[in-house]
C-alpha positions as CSV (number, residue, x, y, z in Angstrom):
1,X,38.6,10.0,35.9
2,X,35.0,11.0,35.2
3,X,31.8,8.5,36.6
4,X,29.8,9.1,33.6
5,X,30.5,6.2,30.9
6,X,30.1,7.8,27.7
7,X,26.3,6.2,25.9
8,X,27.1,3.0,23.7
9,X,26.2,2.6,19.9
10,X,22.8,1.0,21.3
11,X,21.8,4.3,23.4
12,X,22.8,6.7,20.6
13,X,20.5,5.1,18.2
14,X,17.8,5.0,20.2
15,X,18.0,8.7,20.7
16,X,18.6,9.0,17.4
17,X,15.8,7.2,16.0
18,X,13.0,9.2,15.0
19,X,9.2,7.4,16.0
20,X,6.8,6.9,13.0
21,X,4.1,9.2,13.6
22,X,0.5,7.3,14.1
23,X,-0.4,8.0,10.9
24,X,2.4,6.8,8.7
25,X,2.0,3.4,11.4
26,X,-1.7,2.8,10.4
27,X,-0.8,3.5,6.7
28,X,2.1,0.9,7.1
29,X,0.0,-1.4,8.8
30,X,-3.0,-1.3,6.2
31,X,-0.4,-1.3,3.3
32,X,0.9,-4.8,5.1
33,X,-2.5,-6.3,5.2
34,X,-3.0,-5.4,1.5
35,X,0.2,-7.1,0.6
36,X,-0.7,-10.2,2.1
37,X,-4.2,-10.1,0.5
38,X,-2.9,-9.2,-2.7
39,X,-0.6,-11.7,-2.9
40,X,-2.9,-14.6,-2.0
41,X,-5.3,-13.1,-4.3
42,X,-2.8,-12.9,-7.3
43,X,-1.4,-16.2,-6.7
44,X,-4.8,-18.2,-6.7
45,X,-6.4,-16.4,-9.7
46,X,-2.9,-16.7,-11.7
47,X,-2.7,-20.5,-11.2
48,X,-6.2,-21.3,-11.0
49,X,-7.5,-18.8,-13.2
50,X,-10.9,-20.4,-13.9
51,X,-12.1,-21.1,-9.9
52,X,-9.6,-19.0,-7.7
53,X,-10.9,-19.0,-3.6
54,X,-14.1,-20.9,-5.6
55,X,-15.4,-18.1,-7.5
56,X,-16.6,-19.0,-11.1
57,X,-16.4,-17.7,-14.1
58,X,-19.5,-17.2,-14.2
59,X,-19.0,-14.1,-11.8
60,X,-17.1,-12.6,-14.7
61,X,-20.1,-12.8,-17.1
62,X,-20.2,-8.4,-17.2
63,X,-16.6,-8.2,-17.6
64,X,-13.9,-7.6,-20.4
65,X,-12.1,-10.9,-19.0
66,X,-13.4,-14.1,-19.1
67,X,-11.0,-15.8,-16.7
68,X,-9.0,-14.4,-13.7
69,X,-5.6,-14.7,-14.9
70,X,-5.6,-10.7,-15.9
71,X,-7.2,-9.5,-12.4
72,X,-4.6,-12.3,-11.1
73,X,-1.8,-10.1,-13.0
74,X,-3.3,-6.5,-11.4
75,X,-3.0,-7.9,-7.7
76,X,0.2,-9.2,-8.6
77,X,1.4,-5.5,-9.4
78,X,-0.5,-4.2,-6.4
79,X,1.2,-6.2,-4.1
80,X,4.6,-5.4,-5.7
81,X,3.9,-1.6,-5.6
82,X,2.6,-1.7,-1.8
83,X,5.5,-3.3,-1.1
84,X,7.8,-1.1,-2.4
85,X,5.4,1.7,-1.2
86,X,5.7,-0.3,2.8
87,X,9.6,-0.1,2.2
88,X,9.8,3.6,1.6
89,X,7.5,4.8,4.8
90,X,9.0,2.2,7.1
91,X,12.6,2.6,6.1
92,X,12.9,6.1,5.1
93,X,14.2,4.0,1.4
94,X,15.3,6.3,-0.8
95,X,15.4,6.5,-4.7
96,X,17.5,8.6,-6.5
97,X,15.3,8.2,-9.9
98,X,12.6,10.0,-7.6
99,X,14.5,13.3,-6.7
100,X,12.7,15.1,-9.1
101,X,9.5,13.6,-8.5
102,X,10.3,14.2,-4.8
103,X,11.3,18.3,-5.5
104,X,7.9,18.7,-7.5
105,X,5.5,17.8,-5.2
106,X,7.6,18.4,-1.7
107,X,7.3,15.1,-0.1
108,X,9.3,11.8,-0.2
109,X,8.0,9.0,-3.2
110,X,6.0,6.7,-0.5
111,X,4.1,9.6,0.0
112,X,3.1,9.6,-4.0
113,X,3.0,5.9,-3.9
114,X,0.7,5.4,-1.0
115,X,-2.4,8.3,-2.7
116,X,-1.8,6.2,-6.1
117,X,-1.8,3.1,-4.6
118,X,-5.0,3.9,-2.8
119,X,-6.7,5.8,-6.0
120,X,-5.8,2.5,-7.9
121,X,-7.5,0.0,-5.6
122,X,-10.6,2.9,-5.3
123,X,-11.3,3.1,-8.8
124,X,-10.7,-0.9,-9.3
125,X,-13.5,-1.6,-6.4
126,X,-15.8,1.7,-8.0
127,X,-15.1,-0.6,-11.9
128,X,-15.5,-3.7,-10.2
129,X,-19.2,-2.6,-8.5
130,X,-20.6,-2.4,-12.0
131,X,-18.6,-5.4,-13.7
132,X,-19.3,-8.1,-10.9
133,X,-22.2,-9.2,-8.4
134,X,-21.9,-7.1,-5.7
135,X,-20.4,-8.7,-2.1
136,X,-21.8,-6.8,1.1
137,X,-18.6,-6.9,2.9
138,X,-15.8,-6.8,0.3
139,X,-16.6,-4.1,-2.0
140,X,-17.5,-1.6,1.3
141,X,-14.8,-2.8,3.1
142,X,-11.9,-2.1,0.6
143,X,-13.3,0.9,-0.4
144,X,-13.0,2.1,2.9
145,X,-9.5,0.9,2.8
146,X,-8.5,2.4,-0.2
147,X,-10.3,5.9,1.3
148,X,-8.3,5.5,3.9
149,X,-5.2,4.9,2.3
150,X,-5.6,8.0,0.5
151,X,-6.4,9.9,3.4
152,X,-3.7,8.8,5.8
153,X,-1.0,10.7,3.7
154,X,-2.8,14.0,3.6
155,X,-2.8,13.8,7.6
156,X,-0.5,16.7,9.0
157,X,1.7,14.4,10.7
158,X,2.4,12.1,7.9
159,X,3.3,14.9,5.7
160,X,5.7,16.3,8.0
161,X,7.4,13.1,8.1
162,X,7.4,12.6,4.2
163,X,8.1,16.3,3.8
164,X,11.2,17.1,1.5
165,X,14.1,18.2,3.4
């Protein structure tokens, strides 16, 4: 009779768990914050399209829209996007419509997903600068965001871990 139980199911997946790398944790963590922001952006300028978070319309006077219904609509598929994007990092998700997107450019979809997601939101805040009164703390703080979204994938640890097998 041998003293050594053999490890439980719990013990063996702990082992075999892999840890996130840093990297991939700080690009799920700002990828979270810009769902939540999204979302509540989205659903105040989709059903109050004329005074969302009490910005007027006036603010729109340099735009192609004259309401916020449309860049209601954009954070709406920004949010679902980062979502799915959050998903893929966190949960290793995989898609089989993205194999050969995935054999192209040698790393996993949330890889793509988080540098598109980030060049999206970049060149929104870059249009939006010339389009809108500029705000001291929004327009350089998710520009910074979306650099570092951007950046976090390129990181040698985060490519490793998104890294075809």
């Amino acid at each position: 009779m041998s003293a050594i139980a053999p490890p439980d199911r719990a013990s063996k997946a702990r082992v075999s768990r892999k840890r996130l790398p840093v990297s991939i944790g700080v690009l799920s963590v700002l990828l979270g914050i810009l769902v939540v922001g999204t979302f509540a952006a989205a659903r105040a300028m989709i059903t109050n399209p004329l005074e969302p978070l009490g910005m007027t319309t006036e603010w729109l006077e340099n735009a192609p829209v004259d309401t916020y219904f449309w860049p209601g609509m954009f954070f709406l598929g920004m949010t679902l996007a980062s979502v799915l994007t959050l998903a893929g990092l966190v949960f290793r998700w995989p898609w089989n419509w993205a194999q050969g997107i995935e054999s192209r450019i040698g790393y996993r979809w949330p890889w793509l997903g988080a540098v598109s997601i980030g060049a999206v939101l970049l060149l929104f805040e870059i249009i939006e600068l010339f389009l809108v009164p500029f705000h001291p703390v929004m327009h350089p703080l998710l520009i910074a965001w979306s650099l570092a979204i951007i950046w976090l994938p390129f990181t040698h640890s985060a490519r490793q871990h998104l890294q075809v097998q």
